[in-house]
C-alpha positions as CSV (number, residue, x, y, z in Angstrom):
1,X,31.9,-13.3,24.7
2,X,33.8,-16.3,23.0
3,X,37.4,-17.8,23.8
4,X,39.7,-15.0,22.4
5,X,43.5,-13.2,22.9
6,X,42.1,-9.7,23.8
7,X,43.5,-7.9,26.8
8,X,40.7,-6.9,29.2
9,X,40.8,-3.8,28.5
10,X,40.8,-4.4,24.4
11,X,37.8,-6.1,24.9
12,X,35.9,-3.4,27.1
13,X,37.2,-1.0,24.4
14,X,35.7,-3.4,21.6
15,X,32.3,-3.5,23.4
16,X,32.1,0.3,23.8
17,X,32.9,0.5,20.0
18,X,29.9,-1.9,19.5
19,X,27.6,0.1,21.2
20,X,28.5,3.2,19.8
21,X,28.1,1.5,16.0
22,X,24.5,0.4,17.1
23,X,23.3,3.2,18.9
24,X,24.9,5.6,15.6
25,X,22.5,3.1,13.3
26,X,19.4,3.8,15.4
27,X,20.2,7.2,15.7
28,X,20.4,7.5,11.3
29,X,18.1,5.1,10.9
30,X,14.8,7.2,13.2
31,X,16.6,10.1,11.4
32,X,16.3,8.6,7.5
33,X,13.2,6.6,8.0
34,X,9.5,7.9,6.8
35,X,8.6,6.6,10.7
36,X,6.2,9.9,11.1
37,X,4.9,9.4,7.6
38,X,1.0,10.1,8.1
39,X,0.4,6.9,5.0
40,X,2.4,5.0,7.3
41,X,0.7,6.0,10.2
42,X,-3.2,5.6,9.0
43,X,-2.0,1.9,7.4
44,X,-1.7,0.8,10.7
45,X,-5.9,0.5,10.6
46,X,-5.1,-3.1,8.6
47,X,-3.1,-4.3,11.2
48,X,-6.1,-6.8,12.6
49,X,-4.3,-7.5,16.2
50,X,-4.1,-3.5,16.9
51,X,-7.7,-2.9,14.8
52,X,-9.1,-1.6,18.4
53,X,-6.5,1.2,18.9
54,X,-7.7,2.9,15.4
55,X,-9.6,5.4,14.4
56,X,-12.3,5.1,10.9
57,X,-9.9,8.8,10.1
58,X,-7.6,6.5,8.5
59,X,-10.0,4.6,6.4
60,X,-11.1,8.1,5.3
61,X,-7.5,9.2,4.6
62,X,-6.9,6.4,2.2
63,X,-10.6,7.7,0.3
64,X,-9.3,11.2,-0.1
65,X,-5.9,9.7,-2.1
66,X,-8.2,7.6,-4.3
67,X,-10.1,10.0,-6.5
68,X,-11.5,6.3,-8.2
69,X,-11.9,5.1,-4.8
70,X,-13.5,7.9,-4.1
71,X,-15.9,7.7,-6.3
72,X,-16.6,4.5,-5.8
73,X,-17.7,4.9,-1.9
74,X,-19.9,7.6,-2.8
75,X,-23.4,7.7,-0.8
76,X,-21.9,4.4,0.7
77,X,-20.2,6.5,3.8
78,X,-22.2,5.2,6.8
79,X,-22.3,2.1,5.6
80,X,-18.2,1.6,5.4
81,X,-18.5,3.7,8.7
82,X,-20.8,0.5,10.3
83,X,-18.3,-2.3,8.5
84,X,-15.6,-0.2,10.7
85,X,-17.2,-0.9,13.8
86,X,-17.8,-4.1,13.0
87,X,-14.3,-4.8,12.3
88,X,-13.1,-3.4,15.5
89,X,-15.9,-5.5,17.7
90,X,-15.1,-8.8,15.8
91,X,-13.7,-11.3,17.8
92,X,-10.9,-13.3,17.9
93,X,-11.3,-16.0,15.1
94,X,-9.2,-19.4,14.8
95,X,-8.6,-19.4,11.2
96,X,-7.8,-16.0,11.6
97,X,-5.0,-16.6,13.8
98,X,-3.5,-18.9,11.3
99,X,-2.4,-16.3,8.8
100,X,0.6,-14.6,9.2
101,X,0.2,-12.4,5.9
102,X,-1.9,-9.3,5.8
103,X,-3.1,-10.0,2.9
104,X,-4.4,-13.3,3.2
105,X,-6.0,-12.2,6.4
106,X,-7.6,-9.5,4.6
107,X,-8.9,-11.6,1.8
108,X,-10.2,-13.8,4.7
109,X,-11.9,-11.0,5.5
110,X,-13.1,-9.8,2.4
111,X,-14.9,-12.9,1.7
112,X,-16.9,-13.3,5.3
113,X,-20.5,-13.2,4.8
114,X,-22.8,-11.6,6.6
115,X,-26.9,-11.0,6.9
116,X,-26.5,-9.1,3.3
117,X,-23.8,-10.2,2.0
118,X,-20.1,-9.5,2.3
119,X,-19.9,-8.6,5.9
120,X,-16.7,-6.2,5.2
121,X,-17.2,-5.6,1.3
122,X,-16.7,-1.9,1.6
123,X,-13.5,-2.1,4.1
124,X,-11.8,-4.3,2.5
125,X,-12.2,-2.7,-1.1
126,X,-10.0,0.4,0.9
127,X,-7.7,-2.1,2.4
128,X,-6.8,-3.8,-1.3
129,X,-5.8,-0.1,-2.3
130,X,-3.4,0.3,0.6
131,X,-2.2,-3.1,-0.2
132,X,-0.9,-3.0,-3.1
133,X,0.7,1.0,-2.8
134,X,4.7,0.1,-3.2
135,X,6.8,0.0,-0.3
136,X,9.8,-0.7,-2.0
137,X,11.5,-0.2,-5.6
138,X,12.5,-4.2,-6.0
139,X,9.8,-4.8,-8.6
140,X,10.9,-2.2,-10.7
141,X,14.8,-3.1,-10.6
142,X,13.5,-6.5,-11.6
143,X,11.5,-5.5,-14.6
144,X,14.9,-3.3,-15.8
145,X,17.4,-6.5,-15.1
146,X,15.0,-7.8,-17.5
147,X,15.0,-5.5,-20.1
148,X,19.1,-5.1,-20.2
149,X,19.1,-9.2,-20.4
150,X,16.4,-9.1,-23.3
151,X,17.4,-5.9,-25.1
152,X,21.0,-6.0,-25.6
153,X,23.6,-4.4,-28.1
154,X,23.5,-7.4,-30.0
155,X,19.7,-6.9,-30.3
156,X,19.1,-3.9,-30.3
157,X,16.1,-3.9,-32.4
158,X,13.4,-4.8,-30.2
159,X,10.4,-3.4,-30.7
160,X,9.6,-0.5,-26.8
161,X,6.1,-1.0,-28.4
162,X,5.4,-4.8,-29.0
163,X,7.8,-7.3,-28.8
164,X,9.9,-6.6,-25.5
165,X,6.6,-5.5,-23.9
166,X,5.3,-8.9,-25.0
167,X,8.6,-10.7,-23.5
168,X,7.9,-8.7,-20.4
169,X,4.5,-9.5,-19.9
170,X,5.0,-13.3,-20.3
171,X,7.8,-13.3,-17.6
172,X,6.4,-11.0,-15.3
173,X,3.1,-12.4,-15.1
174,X,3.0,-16.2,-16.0
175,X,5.9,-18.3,-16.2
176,X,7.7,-16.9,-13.0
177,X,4.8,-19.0,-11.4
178,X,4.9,-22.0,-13.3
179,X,7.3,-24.6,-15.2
180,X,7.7,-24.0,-18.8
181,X,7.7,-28.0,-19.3
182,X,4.1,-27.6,-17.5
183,X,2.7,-24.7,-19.3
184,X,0.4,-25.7,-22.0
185,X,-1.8,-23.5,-23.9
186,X,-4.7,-22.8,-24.9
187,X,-6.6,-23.4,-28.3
188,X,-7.4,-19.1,-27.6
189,X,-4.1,-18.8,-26.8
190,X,-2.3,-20.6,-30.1
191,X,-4.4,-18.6,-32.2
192,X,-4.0,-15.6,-31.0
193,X,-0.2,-16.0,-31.0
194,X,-0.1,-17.4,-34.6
195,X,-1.8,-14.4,-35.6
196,X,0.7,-12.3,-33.8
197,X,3.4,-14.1,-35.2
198,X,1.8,-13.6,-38.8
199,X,1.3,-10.3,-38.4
200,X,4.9,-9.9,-37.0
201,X,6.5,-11.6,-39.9
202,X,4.4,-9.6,-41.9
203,X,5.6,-6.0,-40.6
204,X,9.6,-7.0,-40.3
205,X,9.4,-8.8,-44.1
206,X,7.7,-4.9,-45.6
207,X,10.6,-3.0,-43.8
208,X,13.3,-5.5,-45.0
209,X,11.8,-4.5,-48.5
């Protein structure tokens, strides 16, 4: 420990305390935690450094919460069955160890060709579902910070069914990624928003009347 005016046996009683705060956190934190949460436990099949410890159950678990998904790897069974095994024998690839993301190692993967094509079409279509399932509510505290900062008591008025959506979907999906300064339009995109404007003006000027 640092430089510091604790008696000796302060500081043995300061360590004990520490220990007893840390070992209190584990202890509420394996109680609190989802840690023997069967989703957790089958996503661990997209981990690609433990992909020969798992089992093609947890592909098929994934299937079965996907009625679209399950639709869609209908009749295609043993063929997601043989990109499985082929996942689990594939060796150790350079670019591969680059990527630190799981998702850019799966679109790595996703994109690999093979005799007939994609080598691990099929898989990876399950692992983009798992992907994107939410692990956290931070996205949706965002969107609601937005909303309170766009539709306040001073404006009151804004449309739930065009306008704020509108202001949403321009903020959520576009200009959080670039520059407004850089942002330029299309010829598509002026039209359509001068007809939107038109039809705007158009709809607030008949209820004014």
């Amino acid at each position: 420990m640092q430089k510091h005016n604790l008696l000796p046996e302060e500081e043995k009683k300061l360590a004990q305390d520490c220990r007893k705060f840390m070992t209190a956190s584990l202890q509420y934190a394996c109680k609190n935690f989802p840690l023997k949460d069967p989703l957790l436990k089958h996503a661990e099949f997209l981990n690609f450094h433990e992909r020969a410890n798992q089992t093609f159950d947890s592909v098929q678990f994934f299937i079965s919460k996907f009625p679209t998904l399950e639709a869609a790897m209908e009749g295609k069974m043993d063929a997601l069955y043989d990109e499985f095994c082929a996942y689990q024998a594939l060796g150790n690839d350079s670019q591969l160890s680059d990527l630190s993301r799981i998702d850019h190692i799966w679109m790595y993967l996703g994109k690999m060709e093979g005799k007939n094509g994609l080598r691990f079409g099929l898989l990876a279509q399950v692992a983009q579902y798992v992907l994107v399932l939410p692990h956290s509510n931070a996205a949706e505290e965002r969107i609601f910070s937005t909303v309170e900062k766009n539709k306040t008591k001073y404006r009151g008025s804004l449309s739930n069914t065009t306008t704020l959506p509108s202001i949403l979907t321009c903020k959520t999906n576009y200009f959080n990624h670039t520059h407004c300064y850089m942002f330029k339009p299309t010829k598509s995109v002026l039209q359509k928003a001068k007809k939107a404007a038109t039809t705007y003006n158009a709809d607030h000027s008949s209820t004014s009347k």
